[in-house]
N, C-alpha and C positions, 0 to 999 in steps of 0.2 A: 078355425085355422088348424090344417095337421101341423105336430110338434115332430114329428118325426123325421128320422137323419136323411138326408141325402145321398146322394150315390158316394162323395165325398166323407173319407173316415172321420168320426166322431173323435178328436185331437184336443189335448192338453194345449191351449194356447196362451201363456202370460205375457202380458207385454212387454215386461221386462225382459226377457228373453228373447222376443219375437224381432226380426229383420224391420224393421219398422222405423225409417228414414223422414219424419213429416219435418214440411219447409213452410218458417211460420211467412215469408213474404212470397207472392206468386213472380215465378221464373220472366229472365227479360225475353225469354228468344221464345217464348210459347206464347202461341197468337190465341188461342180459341181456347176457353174452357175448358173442356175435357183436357186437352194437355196440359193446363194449368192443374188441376187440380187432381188427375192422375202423378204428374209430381209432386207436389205436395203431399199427397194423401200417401205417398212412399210405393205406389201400384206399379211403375216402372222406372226405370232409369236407361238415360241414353250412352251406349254403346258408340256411335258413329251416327253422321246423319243417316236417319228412315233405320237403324238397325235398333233395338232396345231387347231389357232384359228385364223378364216382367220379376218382378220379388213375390214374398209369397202372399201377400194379401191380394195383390192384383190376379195372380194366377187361380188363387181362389175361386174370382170372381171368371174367369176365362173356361177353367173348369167345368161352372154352373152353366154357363151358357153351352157348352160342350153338351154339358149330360142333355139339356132341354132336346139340342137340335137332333143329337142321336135318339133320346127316346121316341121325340117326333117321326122321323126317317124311317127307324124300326116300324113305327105304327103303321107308317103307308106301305110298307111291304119291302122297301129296301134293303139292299143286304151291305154292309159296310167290309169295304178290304184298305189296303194301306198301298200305296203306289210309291215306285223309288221320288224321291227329287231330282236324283241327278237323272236328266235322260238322252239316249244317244242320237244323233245327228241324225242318223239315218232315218228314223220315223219321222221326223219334221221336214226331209227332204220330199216326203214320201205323200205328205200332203200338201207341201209345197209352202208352209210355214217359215219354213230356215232361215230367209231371206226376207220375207213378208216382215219377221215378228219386229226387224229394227233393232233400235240400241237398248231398249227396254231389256231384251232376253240378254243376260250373263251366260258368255260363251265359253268353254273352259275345253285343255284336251287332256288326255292322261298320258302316263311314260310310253305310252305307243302312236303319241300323234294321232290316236283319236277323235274326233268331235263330240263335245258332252253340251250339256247345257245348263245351269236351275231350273228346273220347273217353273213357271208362269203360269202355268196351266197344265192341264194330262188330259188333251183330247186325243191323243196319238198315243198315248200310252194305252186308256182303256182302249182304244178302239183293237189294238194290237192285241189285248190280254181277250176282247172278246173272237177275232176273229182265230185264235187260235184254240179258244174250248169250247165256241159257243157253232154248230154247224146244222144245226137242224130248227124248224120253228115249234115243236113238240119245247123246245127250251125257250122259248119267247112267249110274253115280253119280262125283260129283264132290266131292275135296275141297280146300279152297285152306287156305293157311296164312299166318301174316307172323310175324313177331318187330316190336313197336313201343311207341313208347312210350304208356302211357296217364296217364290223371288223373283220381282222386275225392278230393274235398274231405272226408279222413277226418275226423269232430267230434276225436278223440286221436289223431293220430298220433305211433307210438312204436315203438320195442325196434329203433330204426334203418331200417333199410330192408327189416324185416321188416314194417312197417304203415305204409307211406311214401304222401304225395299222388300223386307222380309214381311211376311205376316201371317197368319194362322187363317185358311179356309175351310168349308168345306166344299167341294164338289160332287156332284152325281150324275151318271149320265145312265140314259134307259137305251132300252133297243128294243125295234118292233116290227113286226113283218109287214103292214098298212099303218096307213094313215087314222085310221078308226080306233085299231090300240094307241096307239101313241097318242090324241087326244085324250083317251081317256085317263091314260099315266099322266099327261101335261096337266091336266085339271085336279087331278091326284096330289103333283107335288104341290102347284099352286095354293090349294087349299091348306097343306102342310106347312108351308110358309106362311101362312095366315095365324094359322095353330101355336106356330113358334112364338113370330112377334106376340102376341096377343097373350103368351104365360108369360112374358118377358117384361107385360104391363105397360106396352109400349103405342103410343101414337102414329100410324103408320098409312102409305097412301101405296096401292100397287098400279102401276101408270105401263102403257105401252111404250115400249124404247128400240133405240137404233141398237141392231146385232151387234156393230164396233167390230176387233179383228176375231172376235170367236165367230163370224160368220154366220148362215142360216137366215131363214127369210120372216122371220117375226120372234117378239121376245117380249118379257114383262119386267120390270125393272119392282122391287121391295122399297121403299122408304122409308125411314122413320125423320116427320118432321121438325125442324130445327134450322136455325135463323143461321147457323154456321155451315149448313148443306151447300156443298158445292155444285149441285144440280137445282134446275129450278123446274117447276112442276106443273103445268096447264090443267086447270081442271074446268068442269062447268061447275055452273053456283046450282044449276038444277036439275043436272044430270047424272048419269054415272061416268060419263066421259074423264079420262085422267090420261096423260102422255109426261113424257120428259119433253121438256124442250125442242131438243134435236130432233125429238119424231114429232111432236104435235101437229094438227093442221086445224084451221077454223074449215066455217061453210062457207062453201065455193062462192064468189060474189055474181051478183047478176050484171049484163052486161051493160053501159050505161046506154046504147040503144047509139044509133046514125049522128055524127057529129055533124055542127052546123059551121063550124069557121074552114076559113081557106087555110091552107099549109100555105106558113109565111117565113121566111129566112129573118133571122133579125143578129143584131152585131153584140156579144158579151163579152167583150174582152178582157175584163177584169172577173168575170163571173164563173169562175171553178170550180163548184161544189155546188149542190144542192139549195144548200142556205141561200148563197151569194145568187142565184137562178133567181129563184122564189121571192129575193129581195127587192131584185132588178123590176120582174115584172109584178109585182103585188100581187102573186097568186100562192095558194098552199103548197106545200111540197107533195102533197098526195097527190096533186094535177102536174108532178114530174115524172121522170121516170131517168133511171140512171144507169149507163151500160155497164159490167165490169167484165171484164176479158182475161180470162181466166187459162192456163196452158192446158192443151188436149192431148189426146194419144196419138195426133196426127195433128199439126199447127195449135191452134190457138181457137178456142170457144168464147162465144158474145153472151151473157146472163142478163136477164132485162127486166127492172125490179119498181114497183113505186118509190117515190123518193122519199117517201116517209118512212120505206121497212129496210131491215137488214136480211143479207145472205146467210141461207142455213147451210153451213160449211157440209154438214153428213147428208139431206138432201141434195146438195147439188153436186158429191163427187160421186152420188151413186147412177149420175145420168149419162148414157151410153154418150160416147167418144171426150168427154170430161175425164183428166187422170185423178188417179187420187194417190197419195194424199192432195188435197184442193191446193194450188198459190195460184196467186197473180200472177198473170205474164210480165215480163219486161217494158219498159219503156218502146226498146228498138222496136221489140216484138209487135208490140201493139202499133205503134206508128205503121209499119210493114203493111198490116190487115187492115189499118181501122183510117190509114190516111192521118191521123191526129193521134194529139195526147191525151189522156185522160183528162176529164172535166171537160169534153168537147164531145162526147161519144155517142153514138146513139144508134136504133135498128135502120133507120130509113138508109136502104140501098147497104145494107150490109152485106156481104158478097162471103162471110164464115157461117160456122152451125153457130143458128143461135136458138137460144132456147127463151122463155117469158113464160115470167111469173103469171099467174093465174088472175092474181089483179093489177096487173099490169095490165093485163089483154084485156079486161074490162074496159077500159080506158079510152073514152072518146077526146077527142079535140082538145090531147095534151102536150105539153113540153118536152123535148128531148136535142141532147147534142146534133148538130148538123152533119159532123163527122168532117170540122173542117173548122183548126185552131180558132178559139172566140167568136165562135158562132154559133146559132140553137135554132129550132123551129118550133115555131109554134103552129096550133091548128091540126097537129097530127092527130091520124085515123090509122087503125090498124088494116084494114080488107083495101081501104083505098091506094094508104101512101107505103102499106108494108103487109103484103098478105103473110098469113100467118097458117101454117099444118095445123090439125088436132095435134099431132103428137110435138111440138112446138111449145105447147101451153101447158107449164107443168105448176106443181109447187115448190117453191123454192125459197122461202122467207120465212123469216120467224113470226111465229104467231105473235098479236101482241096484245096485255089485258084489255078487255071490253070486246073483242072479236066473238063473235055469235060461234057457239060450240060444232063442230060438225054435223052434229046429227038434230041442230037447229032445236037443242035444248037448254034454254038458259046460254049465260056466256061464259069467256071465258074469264081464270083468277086464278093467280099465279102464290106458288106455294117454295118455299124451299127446305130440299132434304137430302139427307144423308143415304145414300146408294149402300143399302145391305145385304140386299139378295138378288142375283139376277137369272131367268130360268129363257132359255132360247129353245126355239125349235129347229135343229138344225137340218132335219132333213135326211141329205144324205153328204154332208158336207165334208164329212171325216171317211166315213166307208164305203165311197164309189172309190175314190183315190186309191184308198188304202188295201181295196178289195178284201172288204170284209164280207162275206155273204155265208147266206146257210140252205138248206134246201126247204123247198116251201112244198107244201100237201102233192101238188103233180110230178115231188122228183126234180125239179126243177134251182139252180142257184138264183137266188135274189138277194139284193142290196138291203140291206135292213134301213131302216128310220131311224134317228137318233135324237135325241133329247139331250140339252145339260143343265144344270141346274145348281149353281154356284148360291153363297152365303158368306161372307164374311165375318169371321169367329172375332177378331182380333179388332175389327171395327165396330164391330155393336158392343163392345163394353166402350167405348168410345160415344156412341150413339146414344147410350143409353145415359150419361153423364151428362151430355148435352141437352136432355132429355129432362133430366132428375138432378137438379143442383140450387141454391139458394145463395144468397151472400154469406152463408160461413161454409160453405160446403157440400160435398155428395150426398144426396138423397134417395138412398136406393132404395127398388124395389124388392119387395121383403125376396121372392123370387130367387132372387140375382146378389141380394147382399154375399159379401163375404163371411159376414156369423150373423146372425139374429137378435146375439141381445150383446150391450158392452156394459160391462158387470167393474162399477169403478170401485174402488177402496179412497178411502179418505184417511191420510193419516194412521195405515196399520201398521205404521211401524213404531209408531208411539204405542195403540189400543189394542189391549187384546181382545176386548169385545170387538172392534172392528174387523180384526183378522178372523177370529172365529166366527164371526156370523157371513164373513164374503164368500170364506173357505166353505162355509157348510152350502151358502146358495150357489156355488159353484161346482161343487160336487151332486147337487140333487138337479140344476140346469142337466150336466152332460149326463147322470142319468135316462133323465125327461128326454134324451135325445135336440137337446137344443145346441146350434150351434153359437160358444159363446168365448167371446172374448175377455179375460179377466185383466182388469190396469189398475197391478199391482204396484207400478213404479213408486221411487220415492219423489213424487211432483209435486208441486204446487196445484192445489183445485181448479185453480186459472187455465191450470197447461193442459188439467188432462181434460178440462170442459171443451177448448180450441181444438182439440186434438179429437176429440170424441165427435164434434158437430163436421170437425171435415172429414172424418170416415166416413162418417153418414149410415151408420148400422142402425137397421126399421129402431130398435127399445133397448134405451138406456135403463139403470139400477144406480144408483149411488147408496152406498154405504156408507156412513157416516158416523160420530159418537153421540151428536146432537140430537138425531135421529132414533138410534139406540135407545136412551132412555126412555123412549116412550114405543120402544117395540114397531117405531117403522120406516122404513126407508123414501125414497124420492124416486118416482118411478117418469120417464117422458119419454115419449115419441119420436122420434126424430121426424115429424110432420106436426106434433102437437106444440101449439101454443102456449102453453101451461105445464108446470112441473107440478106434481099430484105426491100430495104422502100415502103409504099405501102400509098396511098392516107387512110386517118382514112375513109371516105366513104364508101373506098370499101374493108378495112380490111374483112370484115367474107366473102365476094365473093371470096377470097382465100380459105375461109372453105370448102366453099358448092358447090366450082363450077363454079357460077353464073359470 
């Protein structure tokens, strides 16, 4: 293990001195770990809801993650600049965002009745910085990068400063004259993100995802896994296959072949739902199928689902004349089109666009609304009693565990994690609008390609905690810790052997280049052991007079079982290795 400093100044740190706020009971209003014991551990304090104010041991650790991600960035050939936060209206009208972004973006004006914003993002900003210096492909391909802060007006924010207003990213966006460079840069950062998590010591799954409002037509989402992950994770057990949720899809079902019953009207008056169908007539809800009618961009759309699965809200507000964001239609609404209220619904003789699920249309000789109060059919056929387009039959459901992987490798198993990196291909989703172009080999203006590639500074010390924690406390990776060793005193202010000998392993640590924390305090042994287990620094030292006598100290691990005497000599050769 190198002992050597980090990008971070090699700093006199006593605990007595030091901002160091620890809370011996966990907070009532923090729901998840990592906020529980980033306050505690004294890492941040909150401000207002989603706003906090990291102190200096947490920024420490915010820092470390900084230097990683920029050294990483640097490696792949990025160049880092700094983007304002506030930015003007104008560039987001200009892509057509202004409106799009909703109550998330903090809208602001200045003493001229201008339009400003906080940043949420700086897709319009770099696109703007490169269409103004960047005009030729001799300068392509390009990628710039920043670490900065941003702001969306989350409606909940919570679980700390894992879904915080403010927070610390980075972003990077490249530019490229084809589609051939810009893969090769998308595989570039991808791997670079790999590179990060993976010094950061960290469990991590990278999954295919929905674009969301950054746009572009494919994307990969970073995870570090974690039972507190707001995202859940499709993978195969024997594949390479991995999606988020929202995008995953299984292998398309085969079709169940010519039904044999007659389409038969029958009476369910009290039978409203799914359950209460399947109850009625003693059959599985997988032999249902259930209408939901949903508002379009011109009337009202029909969705046609087995009764066993749910609607993928991001699949199915991306299907042509569906509005998005997704709702339900109205009551009135739906009676208008559909003749009936919901729990009655169904395709046969639907007269709107409807669209069906993909196993759905598999589906021979099943159940569905009549389209006519407390009534159903049974017997139903798709080609007979409701012909159906190719383009009719889409995906639209959530996968769910045990479904056979799409590429009919293994199946599939669901994982949950923490969203830390996400890298899109945007295409040209920013600089057709924005008329960003440059001249290409014939003389010629063309649209560049774009890329972006987002990380979350301010959630992976978050992630990493959820990640790295025990029942007394943080367990960092040595990586990531805030100092490397915590160097206790026991009673020096009674011993002067005690003082002298912490003083001298304190002075030969930052030497050595070790980053270390000295607790100095006048405490009780009790306070400073509680205190020491939930900072969770890789290797404690105790100092002691007990010890003393016999020339040696108590050396442990914060992952080791065991506390160990160890000669005062060779105490920091524990630290470093040696």
């Amino acid at each position: 293990m190198s002992n050597a400093p980090s990008s971070l100044s090699v700093v006199i740190m006593r605990q007595s001195q030091l901002l160091l706020p620890t809370i011996k009971e966990n907070p009532a209003d923090a729901d998840v770990i990592s906020h529980r014991l980033m306050l505690r551990a004294g890492l941040v304090r909150q401000l207002a809801s989603g706003l906090y104010t990291w102190l200096p041991v947490g920024l420490r650790v915010l820092r470390k993650i900084e230097d990683i991600i920029r050294e990483e960035m640097d490696r792949s050939g990025a160049q880092e600049v700094l983007m304002p936060v506030v930015q003007p209206a104008e560039l987001w009208e200009e892509s057509g965002r202004w409106q799009k972004m909703g109550a998330e973006m903090l809208r602001l004006k200045d003493r001229h009745e201008r339009d400003f914003c906080l940043g949420p993002t700086h897709e319009e900003v770099i696109t703007d910085l490169f269409r103004r210096e960047i005009h030729s492909y001799r300068q392509l391909p390009k990628t710039l990068y920043q670490i900065q802060t941003k702001f969306r007006d989350e409606r909940r924010p919570r679980f700390g400063v894992m879904r915080a207003r403010e927070f610390t990213m980075k972003d990077a966006y490249s530019f490229h004259q084809d589609q051939a460079c810009f893969d090769t840069t998308y595989q570039i950062v991808y791997d670079c993100y790999a590179r990060i998590l993976t010094r950061m010591e960290l469990e991590f799954r990278a999954v295919q995802a929905d674009t969301g409002n950054i746009g572009g037509d494919n994307s990969h989402e970073f995870h570090v896994l974690a039972q507190a992950g707001e995202d859940v994770i499709a993978y195969s057990d024997q594949g390479d296959y991995a999606a988020n949720l929202e995008k995953a899809t299984a292998l398309a079902p085969d079709p169940q072949g010519p039904g044999q019953e007659a389409l038969r009207r029958i009476a369910t008056p009290e039978a409203k739902t799914i359950a209460a169908v399947s109850q009625q007539l003693a059959i599985s809800p997988s032999r249902n199928v259930k209408t939901l009618i949903v508002e379009g961009e011109q009337g009202v759309v029909a969705l046609v689902l087995r009764g066993d699965h749910e609607l993928n809200e991001i699949k199915a507000e991306k299907l042509p004349g569906v509005r998005a964001p997704l709702n339900l239609a109205d009551d009135a609404d739906i009676v208008a089109a559909m003749g009936a209220h919901p729990g009655s619904l169904g395709p046969v003789g639907c007269d709107i666009a409807l669209y069906v699920d993909r196993d759905a249309a598999a589906l021979s000789d099943f159940v569905c609304g009549a389209n006519q109060d407390g009534e159903h059919f049974t017997g139903v056929n798709w080609e007979r009693d409701c012909p159906l387009s190719v383009e009719q039959i889409v995906d639209i459901r959530n996968v769910q565990e045990g479904d056979r992987a799409p590429d009919g490798t293994g199946v599939l198993r669901f994982l949950r994690g923490i969203e830390v990196g996400h890298i899109f291909q945007l295409d040209r989703a920013y600089s057709e609008p924005m008329q960003a172009k440059v001249l290409n080999q014939e003389g010629n203006n063309v649209v560049p390609i774009m890329g972006c590639y987002g990380m979350g500074v301010t959630r992976l010390v978050a992630a990493v905690i959820e990640q790295n924690h025990d029942e007394r406390g943080i367990v960092w990776p040595e990586p990531l810790a805030p100092f490397t060793l915590h160097l206790i005193a026991l009673n020096a202010q009674k011993s002067d052997a005690v003082r002298q000998a912490v003083e001298t392993l304190y002075s030969q640590a930052l030497e050595a280049g070790i980053e270390v924390l000295l607790d100095d305090r006048d405490e009780r042994p009790g306070v400073k052991f509680a205190d020491a287990d939930l900072l969770g620094i890789p290797h404690r030292i105790v100092v002691g007079d007990r010890g003393l006598q016999n020339q040696v100290v108590e050396y442990r691990g914060r992952k080791d079982q065991e506390i160990k005497e160890v000669p005062l000599t060779a105490a920091l050769g524990m630290v470093t290795g040696a």
